[in-house]
Structure formats: C-alpha cells, structure tokens
C-alpha positions as CSV (number, residue, x, y, z in Angstrom):
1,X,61.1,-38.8,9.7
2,X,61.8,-37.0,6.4
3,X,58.3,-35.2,6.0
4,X,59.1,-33.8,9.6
5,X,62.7,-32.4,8.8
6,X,60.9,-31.2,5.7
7,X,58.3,-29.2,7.7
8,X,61.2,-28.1,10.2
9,X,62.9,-26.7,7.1
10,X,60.0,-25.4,5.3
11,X,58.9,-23.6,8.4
12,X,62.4,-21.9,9.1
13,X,63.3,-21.0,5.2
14,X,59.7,-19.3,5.0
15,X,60.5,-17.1,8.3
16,X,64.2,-16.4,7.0
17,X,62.8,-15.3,3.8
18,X,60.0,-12.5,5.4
19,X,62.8,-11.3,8.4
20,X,65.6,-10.6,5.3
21,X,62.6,-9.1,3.0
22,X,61.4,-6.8,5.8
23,X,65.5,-6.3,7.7
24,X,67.6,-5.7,4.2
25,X,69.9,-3.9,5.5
26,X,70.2,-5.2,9.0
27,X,70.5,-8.4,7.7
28,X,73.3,-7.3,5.6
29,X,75.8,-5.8,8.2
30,X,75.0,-8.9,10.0
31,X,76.2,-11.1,7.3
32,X,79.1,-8.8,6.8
33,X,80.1,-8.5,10.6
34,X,79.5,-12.3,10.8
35,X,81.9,-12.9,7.8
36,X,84.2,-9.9,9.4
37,X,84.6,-12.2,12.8
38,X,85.2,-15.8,11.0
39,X,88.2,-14.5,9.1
40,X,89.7,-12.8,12.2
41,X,89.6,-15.3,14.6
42,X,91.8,-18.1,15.2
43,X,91.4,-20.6,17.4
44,X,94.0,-19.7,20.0
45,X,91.4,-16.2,20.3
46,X,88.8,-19.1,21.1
47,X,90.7,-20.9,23.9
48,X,92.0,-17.7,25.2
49,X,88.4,-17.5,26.3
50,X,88.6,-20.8,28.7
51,X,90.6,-18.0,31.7
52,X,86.9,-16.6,31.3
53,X,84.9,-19.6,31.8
54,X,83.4,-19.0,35.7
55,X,81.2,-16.1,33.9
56,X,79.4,-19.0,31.9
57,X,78.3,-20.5,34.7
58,X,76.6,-17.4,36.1
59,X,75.4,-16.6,32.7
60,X,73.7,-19.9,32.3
61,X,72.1,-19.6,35.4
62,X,70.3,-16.6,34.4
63,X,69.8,-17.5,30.8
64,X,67.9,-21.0,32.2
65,X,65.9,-19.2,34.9
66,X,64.4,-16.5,32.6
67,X,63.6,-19.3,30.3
68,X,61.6,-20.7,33.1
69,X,60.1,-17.6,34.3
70,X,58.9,-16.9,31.0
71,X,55.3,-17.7,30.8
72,X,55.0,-19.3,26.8
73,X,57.7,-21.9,25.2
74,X,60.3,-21.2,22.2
75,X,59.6,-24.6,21.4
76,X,56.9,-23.7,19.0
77,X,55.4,-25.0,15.5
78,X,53.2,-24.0,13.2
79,X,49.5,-23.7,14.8
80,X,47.9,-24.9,11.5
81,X,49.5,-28.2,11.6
82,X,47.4,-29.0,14.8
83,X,44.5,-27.4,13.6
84,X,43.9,-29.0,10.1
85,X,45.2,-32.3,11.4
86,X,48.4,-32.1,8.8
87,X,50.8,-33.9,11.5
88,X,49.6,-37.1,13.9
89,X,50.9,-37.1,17.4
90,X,53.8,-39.4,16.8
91,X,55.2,-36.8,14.5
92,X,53.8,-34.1,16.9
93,X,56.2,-35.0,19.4
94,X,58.5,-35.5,17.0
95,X,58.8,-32.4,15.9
96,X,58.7,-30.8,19.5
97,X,61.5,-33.2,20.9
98,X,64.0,-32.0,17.7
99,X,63.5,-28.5,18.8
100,X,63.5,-29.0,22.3
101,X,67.4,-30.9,21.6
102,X,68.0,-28.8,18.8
103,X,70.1,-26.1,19.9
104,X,72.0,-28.5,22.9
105,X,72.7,-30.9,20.7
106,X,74.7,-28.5,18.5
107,X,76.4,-26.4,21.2
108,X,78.0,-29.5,22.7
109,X,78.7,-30.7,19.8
110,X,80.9,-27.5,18.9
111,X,82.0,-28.0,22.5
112,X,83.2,-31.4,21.9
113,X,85.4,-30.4,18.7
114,X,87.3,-26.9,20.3
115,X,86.7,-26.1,23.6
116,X,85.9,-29.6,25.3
117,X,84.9,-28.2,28.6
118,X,82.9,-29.8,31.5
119,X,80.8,-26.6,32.3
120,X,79.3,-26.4,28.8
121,X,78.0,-29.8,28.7
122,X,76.5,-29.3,31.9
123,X,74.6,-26.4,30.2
124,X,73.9,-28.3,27.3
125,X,72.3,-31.0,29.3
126,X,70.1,-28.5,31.5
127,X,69.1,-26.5,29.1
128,X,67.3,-29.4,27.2
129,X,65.5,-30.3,30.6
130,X,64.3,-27.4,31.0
131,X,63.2,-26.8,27.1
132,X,61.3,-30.2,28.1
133,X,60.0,-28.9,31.5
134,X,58.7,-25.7,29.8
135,X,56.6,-27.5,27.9
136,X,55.1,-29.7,29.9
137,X,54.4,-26.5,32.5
138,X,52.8,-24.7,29.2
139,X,50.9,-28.1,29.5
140,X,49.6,-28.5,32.6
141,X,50.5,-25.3,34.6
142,X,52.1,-26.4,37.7
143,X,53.9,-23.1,38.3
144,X,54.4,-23.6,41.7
145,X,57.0,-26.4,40.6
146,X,59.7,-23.6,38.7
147,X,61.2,-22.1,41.6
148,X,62.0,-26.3,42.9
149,X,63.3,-26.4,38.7
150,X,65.3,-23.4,39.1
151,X,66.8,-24.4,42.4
152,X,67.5,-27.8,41.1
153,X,69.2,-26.0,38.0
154,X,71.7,-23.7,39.8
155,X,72.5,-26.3,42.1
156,X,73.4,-28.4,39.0
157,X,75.7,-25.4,37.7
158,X,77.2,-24.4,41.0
159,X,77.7,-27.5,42.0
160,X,79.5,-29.0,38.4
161,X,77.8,-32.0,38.3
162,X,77.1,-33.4,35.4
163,X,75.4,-36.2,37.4
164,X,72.6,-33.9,38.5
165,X,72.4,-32.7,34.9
166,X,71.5,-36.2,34.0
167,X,69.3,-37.2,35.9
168,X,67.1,-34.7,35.7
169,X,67.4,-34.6,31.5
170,X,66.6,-38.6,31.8
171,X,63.1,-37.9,33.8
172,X,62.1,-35.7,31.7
173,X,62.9,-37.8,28.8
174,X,61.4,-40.5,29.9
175,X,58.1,-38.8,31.0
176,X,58.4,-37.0,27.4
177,X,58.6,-40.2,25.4
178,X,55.9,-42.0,27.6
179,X,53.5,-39.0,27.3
180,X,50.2,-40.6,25.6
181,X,48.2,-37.6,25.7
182,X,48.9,-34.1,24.8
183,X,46.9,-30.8,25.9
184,X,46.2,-29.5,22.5
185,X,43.9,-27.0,23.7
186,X,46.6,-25.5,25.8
187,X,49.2,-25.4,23.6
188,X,47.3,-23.9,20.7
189,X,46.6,-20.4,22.3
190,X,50.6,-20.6,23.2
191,X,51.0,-21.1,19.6
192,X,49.1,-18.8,18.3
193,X,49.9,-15.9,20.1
194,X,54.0,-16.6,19.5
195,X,53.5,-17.5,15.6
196,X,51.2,-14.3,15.0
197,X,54.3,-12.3,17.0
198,X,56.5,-13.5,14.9
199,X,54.8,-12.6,11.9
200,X,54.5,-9.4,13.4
201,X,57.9,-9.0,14.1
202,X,59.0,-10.1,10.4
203,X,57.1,-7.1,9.1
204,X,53.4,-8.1,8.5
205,X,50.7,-5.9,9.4
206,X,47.7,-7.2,11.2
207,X,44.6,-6.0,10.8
208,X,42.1,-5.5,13.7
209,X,40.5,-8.8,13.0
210,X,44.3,-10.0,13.9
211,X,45.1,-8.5,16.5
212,X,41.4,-9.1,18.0
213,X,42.0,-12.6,17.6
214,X,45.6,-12.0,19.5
215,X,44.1,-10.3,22.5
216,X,41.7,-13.4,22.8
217,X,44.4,-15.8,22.5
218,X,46.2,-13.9,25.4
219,X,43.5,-13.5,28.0
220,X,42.6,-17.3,26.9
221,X,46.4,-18.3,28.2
222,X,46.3,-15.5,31.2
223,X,42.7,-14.8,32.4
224,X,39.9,-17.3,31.5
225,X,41.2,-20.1,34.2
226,X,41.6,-18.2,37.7
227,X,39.7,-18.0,40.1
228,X,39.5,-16.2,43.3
229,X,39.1,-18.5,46.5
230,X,36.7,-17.2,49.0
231,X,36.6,-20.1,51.6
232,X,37.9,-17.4,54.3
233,X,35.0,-15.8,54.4
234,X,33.0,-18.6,55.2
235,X,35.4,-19.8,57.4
236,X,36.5,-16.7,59.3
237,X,34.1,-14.4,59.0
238,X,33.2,-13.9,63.1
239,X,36.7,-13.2,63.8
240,X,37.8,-10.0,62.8
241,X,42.0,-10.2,62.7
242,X,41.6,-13.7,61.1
243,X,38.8,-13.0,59.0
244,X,41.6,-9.9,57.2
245,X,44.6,-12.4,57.5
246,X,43.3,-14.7,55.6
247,X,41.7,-12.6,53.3
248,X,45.4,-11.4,52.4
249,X,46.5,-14.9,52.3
250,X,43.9,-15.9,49.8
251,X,45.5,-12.9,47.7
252,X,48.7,-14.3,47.9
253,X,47.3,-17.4,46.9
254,X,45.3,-15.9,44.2
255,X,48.8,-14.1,42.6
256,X,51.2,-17.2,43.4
257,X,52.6,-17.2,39.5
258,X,53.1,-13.4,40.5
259,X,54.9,-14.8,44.0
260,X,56.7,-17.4,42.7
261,X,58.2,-15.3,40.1
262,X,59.7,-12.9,42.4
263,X,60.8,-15.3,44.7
264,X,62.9,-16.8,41.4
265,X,63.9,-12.9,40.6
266,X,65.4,-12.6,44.0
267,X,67.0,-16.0,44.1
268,X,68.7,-15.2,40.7
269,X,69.9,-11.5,42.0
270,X,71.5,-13.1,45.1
271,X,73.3,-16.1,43.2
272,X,74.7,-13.7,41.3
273,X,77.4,-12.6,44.4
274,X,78.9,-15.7,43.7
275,X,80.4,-14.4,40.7
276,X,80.5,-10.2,40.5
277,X,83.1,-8.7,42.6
278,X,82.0,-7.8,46.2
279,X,80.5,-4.2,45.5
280,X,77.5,-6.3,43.6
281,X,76.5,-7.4,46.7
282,X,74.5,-3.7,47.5
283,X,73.4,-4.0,44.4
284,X,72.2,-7.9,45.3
285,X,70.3,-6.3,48.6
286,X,68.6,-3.2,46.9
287,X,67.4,-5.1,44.3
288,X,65.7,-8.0,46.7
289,X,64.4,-5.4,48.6
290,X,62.3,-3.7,45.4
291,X,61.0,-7.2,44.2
292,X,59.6,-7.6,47.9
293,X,58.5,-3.7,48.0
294,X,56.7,-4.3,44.1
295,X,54.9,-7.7,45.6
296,X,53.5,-5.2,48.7
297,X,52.3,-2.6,46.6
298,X,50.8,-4.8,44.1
299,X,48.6,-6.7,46.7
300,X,47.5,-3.2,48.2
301,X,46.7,-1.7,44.7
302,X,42.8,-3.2,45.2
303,X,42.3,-1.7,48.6
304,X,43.6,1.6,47.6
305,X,40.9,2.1,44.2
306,X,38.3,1.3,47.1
307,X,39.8,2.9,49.7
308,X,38.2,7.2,48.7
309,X,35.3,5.2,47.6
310,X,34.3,4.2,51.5
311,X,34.1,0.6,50.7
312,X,36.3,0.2,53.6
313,X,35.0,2.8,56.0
314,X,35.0,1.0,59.3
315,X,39.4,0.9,58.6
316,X,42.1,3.4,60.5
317,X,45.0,3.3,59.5
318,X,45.9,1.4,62.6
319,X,43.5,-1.7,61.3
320,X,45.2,-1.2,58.2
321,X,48.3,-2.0,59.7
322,X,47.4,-4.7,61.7
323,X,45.4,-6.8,59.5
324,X,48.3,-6.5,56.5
325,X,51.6,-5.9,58.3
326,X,51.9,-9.2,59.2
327,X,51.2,-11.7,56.6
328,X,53.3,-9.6,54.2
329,X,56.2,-9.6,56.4
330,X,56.3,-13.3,56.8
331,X,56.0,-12.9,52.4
332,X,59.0,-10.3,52.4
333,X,60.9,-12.9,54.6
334,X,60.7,-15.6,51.9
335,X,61.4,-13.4,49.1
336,X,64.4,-11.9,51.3
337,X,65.4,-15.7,52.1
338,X,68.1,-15.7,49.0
339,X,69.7,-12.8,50.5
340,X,71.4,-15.0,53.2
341,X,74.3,-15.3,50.3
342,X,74.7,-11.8,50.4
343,X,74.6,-11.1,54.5
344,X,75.9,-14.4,55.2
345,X,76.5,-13.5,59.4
346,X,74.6,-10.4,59.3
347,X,70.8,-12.4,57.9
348,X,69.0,-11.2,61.0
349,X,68.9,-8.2,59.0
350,X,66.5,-9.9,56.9
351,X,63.9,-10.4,59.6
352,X,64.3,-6.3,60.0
353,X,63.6,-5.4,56.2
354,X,61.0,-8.3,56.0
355,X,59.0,-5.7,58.6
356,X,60.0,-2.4,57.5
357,X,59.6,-3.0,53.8
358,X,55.4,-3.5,53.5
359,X,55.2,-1.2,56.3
360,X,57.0,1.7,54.2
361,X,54.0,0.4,51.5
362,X,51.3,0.3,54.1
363,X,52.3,4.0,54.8
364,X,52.8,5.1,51.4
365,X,49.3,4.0,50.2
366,X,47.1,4.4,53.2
367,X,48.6,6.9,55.9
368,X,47.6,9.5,54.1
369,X,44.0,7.8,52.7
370,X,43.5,7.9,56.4
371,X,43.6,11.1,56.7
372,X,40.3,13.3,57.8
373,X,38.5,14.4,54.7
374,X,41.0,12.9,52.9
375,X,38.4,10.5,51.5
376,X,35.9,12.8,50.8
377,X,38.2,15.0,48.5
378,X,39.4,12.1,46.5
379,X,35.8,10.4,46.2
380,X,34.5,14.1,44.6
381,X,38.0,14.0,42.3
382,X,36.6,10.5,40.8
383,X,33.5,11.7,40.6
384,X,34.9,14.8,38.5
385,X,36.6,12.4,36.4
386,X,33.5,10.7,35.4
C-alpha cells in the first residue's frame, strides 16, 4: 500500500516539478490568482452558488459524455512500471482504482463539508463509473456500448437518482475488483502515447526517434486492428441496388466508432434544451443537422477521389442517388433521433431533413462529377499534379 502512494506521489511531484520549470510565470499568476480568490471568498459567496445549481447538472452531462467519447483514458501511469515489471498486478490495479476514485472521492467529500447537495454526489458517483468504464473500453474496445453508457448517464442526472448512480458504480466495481486478467498490450500504446504528450506538454523536446515511436504508438491504438468486411460482395454481387446498399452499409459498419460518436454528439446537443433558454433550441437543430451532413460527406469522400479517375464509370448521377440516398437517410434519421427534445410535436420534420440532408451531400460531391467532360478535365488536373 505504501510503495504505491509512494509511486502515486513520486509520479505527480516529478510532473509538477518539469510543468513549473518550463510555465514560471504562468504558474506564478496562478498561485497568485488562486491565493487572490481564497482570501476573498466567504462561504455565504459559496452557497449563493446553490440558486445556480440546475447548470451543474447540464454541465456534468457534457463533462461525462466527452470523457466517454474520448478515445484514450486520464487514468494513466507510468508505462515503465509495466514494462520493466516494477509493479505486480495486485498493485497494478491498485494504483488504477485510486485514480479512477481519486478525484470523486475528494469532490464529495468537499460536498459533504459546505455545500451537501444531492446533485453533486450523483456526479461524484458517475463520474467514477465511467473513469471505470473507460478503462475497461480502452481494454477491450466495445465502442458500440458508450452511446447505451451515455444514455444511462444522463438519465441518471436528469432523472436525480442516486439509485441509478449506484448501481451502475457497484457493477463496475465489482467487475473491476473481480478482473483476473488485464490487457497489457492494449493499455501500453494508451500509455505511451499520453505519458510522452505530457512530457511534451511540460516542455521536453522530442527528437525524431520520439516522435517516430509516437506516430507508431498511435496508428497501433487507431489503425493496426480494422478491418474492412467484404461479405456483400459475395453475397450480393448479382443484384445490382443491393449489391450498392450493402456496400454502404458495410461503410457504415466499417466507421461505427465514427457513427457512434456522432450519434453521442447529437444526443448531447439536444439534451442541452433542457437547460439553455428556448432560443438554444435553433442552435440544438442546426448543430444535429451538421454532425448528420459531416457523417454524409465523410462516407462519400472515397467515391469522390475515384470518382475523375473512371473507377466508377458505369454511375450517373441518378445511380448515385439511388444506390446512397437511402441507406444514409435511414443513418441521418438516427443521428436526427435526439432532436425529438427539440421539435417535440413538430418530429416529422425529422424524417424531412433525414432525406434532404445526404441528398444536399449527394449533390454537392457528385452532381457536378457527373457532368459531361467533367471527368476528363479533372482526371488530366491529377495527372498535372503528379
């Protein structure tokens, strides 16, 4: 126990020391500002906050559903202890679970002595659950699984159960203290890349050994396991419509960390109405409306680099339309499902922007690709270019 609050500290002092070193006078203001506020506030000033309470529970929604949506952990340690086999895995997870109830711990335990609010511990409790769940998705990569965490997590806080809270912090603590076998090879990239960044941002300079090494570590966490699934084209191959659909599904499928993500971007934009004033709500829609219109022209960006090359002579832009219009609107619909909060009686306008939005991207990359000669003036430009 004590060698691991040692390494904790050890670890932390030595960071401290190379972000004061390299931030001197950043640091100081800081110190000074920090000092500045302490003196000037009294504790009524602190419970003259509670009137402004229903803005932490929209805060903490966003604040735990970026932390889910980001792809690596802040629950990190020291790569080298793995590495050299300087820690066993009893003190492994040791180290990781005071981390990942580090910062709860102490916010409800301030909570406790001046504010004693329900709403805090509820954000207490979720936010180690899901320092837990991020983990275990760095882990084993189940990303399909954050937009039912994130859904679970803002029911939890609109909702103002603490019962919820609970029971989701006990599962995952069980399943953490029961874990037997831990990933290393997954976590170390993680690691690497996160403890290097920090060293970066503390002021070291990398070499280009380093920040080789870095770039490996990164396309080992976001490249080296996918792989494209190509079962439609066995399976679909003699009829034409289907053979396209599914091809486009099989995108999807390919991007669904991409998917999933902006489904949890949209839901976030739309919970928000529950706590700006009404005028957000445009806002809300516009915003839902560019995450679907980004996921459209992402999954077209392929077919428009082949596109002037001929590759895919034998489509019109009528083809085009057909074969891609409709699997992306039913795609648009369930990123545009969120906005339901937002248009409450008027929704059916969802199923109108779930159409019009990839066919405003359909017509913006390939109406004009269709074009005759079109092609052959922008296969000669590439040609120029090389």
């Amino acid at each position: 126990m004590f060698k691991i609050v040692g390494i904790l500290i050890k670890d932390r002092v030595r960071r401290m020391k190379k972000t004061i070193e390299c931030h001197k006078i950043l640091m100081f203001f800081a110190v000074v500002g920090l000092i500045s506020c302490i003196y000037t506030t009294s504790l009524q000033d602190i419970l003259f906050l509670k009137k402004y309470l229903i803005y932490v529970t929209w805060i903490s929604m966003l604040y735990l559903g970026l932390k889910i949506m980001n792809p690596t952990q802040e629950a990190i340690i020291d790569y080298q202890l793995i590495e050299l086999k300087l820690i066993t895995r009893r003190q492994f997870k040791l180290l990781i679970g005071m981390k990942l109830y580090g910062v709860g711990t102490i916010i409800a335990i301030i909570n406790y002595c001046i504010l004693k609010e329900k709403t805090i511990y509820i954000f207490c409790i979720l936010n180690c659950a899901v320092n837990i769940y991020v983990f275990f998705r760095s882990s084993y990569r189940v990303h399909l699984l954050d937009l039912v965490m994130i859904i679970y997590v803002c029911a939890s806080i609109y909702l103002d159960k603490i019962v919820l809270a609970a029971i989701i912090l006990g599962v995952m603590t069980i399943v953490f203290v029961k874990l037997k076998i831990i990933r290393y090879e997954a976590l170390l990239p993680i690691y690497r890349v996160i403890y290097r960044l920090n060293l970066r941002y503390s002021g070291q300079i990398f070499t280009d050994t380093g920040n080789d090494e870095i770039a490996t570590d990164v396309e080992r966490l976001f490249g080296g396991e996918k792989k494209k699934s190509t079962t439609w084209c066995q399976n679909f191959y003699e009829s034409a419509y289907k053979f396209y659909w599914m091809k486009e599904i099989s995108r999807i499928a390919y991007d669904k960390e991409g998917y999933v993500m902006r489904i949890m971007t949209a839901l976030l934009l739309c919970i928000s109405i529950f706590y700006l004033p009404e005028w957000y709500g445009m806002f809300a829609i516009l915003g839902n409306i560019l995450v679907a219109y980004d996921f459209c022209l992402t999954m077209y960006r392929e077919d428009i680099k082949l596109y002037p090359f001929g590759f895919i002579d034998q489509y019109n832009f009528k083809t085009i339309l057909i074969t891609k219009l409709p699997v992306y609107s039913l795609a648009s619909i369930i990123i545009m499902i969120p906005m339901i909060f937002v248009l409450k009686k008027y929704s059916w306008c969802i199923l109108v922007l779930a159409v019009l939005t990839p066919l405003l991207g359909v017509v913006k990359s390939f109406f004009f690709l269709s074009l005759p000669g079109q092609r052959k003036v922008e296969f000669n430009k590439n040609l120029l270019r090389k």
